[in-house]
C-alpha positions in Angstrom: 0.0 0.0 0.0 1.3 3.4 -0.9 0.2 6.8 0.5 -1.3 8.0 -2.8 -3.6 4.9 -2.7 -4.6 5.6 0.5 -8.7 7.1 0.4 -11.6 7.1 2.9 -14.2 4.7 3.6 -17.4 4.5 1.7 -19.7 7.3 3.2 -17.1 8.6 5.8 -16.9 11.7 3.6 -19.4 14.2 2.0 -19.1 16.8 -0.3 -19.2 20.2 1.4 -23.0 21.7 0.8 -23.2 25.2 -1.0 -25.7 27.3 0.6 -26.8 30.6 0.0 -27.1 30.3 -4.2 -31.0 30.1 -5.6 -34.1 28.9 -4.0 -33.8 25.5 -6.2 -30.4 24.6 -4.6 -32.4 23.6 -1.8 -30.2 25.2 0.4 -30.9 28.8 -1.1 -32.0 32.7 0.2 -31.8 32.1 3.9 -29.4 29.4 3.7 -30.4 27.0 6.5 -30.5 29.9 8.7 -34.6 30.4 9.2 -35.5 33.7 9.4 -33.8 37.4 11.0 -33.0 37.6 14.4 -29.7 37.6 16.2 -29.1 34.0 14.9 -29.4 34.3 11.5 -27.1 37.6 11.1 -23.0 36.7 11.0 -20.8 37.4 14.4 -23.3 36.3 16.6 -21.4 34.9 19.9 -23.8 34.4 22.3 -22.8 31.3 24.2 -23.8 32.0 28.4 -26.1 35.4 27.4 -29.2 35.5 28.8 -30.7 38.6 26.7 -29.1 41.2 29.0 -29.8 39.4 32.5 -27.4 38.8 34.7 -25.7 35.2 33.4 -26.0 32.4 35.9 -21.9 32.1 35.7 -21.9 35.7 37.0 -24.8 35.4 39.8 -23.4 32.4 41.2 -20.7 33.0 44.7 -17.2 32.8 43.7 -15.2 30.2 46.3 -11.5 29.3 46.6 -8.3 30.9 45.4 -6.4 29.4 42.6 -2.2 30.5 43.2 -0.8 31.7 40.0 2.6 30.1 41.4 1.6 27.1 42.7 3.9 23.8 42.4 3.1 20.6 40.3 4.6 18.1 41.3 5.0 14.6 38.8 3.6 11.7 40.9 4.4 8.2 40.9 3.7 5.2 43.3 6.0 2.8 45.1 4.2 -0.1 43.1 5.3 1.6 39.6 9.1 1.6 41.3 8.9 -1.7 42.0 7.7 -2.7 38.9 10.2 -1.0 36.9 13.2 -2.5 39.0 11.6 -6.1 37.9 11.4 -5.1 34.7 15.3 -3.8 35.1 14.5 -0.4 34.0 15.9 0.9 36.9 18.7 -0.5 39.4 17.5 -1.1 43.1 21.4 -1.1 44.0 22.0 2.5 42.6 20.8 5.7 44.3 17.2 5.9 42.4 16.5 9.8 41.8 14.6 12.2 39.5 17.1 12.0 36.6 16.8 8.0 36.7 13.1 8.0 36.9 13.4 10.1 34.1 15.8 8.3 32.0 14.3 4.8 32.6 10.9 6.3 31.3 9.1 5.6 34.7 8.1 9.3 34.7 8.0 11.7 31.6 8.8 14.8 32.9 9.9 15.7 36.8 7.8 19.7 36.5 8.2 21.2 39.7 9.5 17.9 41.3 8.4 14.8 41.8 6.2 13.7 44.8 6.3 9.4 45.8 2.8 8.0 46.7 2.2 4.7 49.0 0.2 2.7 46.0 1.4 -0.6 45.5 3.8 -3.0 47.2 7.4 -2.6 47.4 9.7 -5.3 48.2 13.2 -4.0 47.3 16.1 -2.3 49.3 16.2 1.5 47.6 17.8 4.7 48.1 15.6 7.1 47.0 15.9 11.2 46.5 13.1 13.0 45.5 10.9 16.6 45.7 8.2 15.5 48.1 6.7 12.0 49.5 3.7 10.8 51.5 4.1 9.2 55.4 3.0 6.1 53.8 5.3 5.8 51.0 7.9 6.9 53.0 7.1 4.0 55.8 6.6 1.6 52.8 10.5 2.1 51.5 11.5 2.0 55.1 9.7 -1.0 56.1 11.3 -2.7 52.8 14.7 -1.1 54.1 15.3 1.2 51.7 15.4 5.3 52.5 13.8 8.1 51.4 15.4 11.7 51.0 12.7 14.8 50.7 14.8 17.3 48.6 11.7 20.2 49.3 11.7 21.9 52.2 8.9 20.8 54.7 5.9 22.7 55.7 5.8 23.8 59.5 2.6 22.4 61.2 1.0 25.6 62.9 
């Protein structure tokens, strides 16, 4: 098969319809469009408008606070370690850190950091750096005798 022999499926395509040109087109003097008003004319963006009441998007209370600086943090999950060492993406007797994860392909890209999260079992011994963890992920490694070093600085409890 060649690229120039490539074509659609029967019925997957149809011809583009030509409005606007004769009442015997079918399709011709208000082209599909019924009759004046707002919707019929060209440039009409009305999508929320409520003919000059106040839109429901605009009555309704406003509620949280999104930071324009916040941090993402790149997640994975002890279970997707463990998994990659089995596979022997990644070496358990190596220090395992965000440019390993990286490089084996166990996570795409490390954003802001990236954060280890309890799901799944782990079984093998592994020294692991990274931005942020979770207690339980952190216990899991340790309980499996590995360590876990949090690169990002901890938030006081007040």
């Amino acid at each position: 098969m060649k690229l120039n022999e490539l074509s659609d499926n029967l019925g997957a395509t149809s011809a583009r319809m030509r409005v606007g040109r004769g009442v015997g087109s079918g399709k011709g003097k208000t082209a599909g469009r019924g009759v004046k008003g707002q919707k019929a004319r060209s440039g009409v963006a009305i999508k929320g408008f409520e003919g000059g009441q106040m839109p429901i998007h605009m009555r309704m209370p406003k509620r949280g606070f999104n930071r324009p600086n916040a941090k993402t943090f790149a997640w994975i999950n002890v279970g997707r370690i463990e998994k990659a060492i089995t596979e022997g993406k990644l070496d358990a007797k190596k220090p395992v850190d965000e440019a390993a994860l990286i490089a084996s392909g166990v996570v795409r890209r490390a954003k802001d950091g990236i954060r280890l999260l309890a799901k799944g079992e782990i079984s093998s011994k592994i020294e692991i750096t990274v931005a942020g963890a979770s207690k339980a992920a952190v216990e899991a490694v340790e309980k499996a005798g590995g360590t876990v070093t949090v690169t990002a600085p901890v938030k006081s409890a007040e």
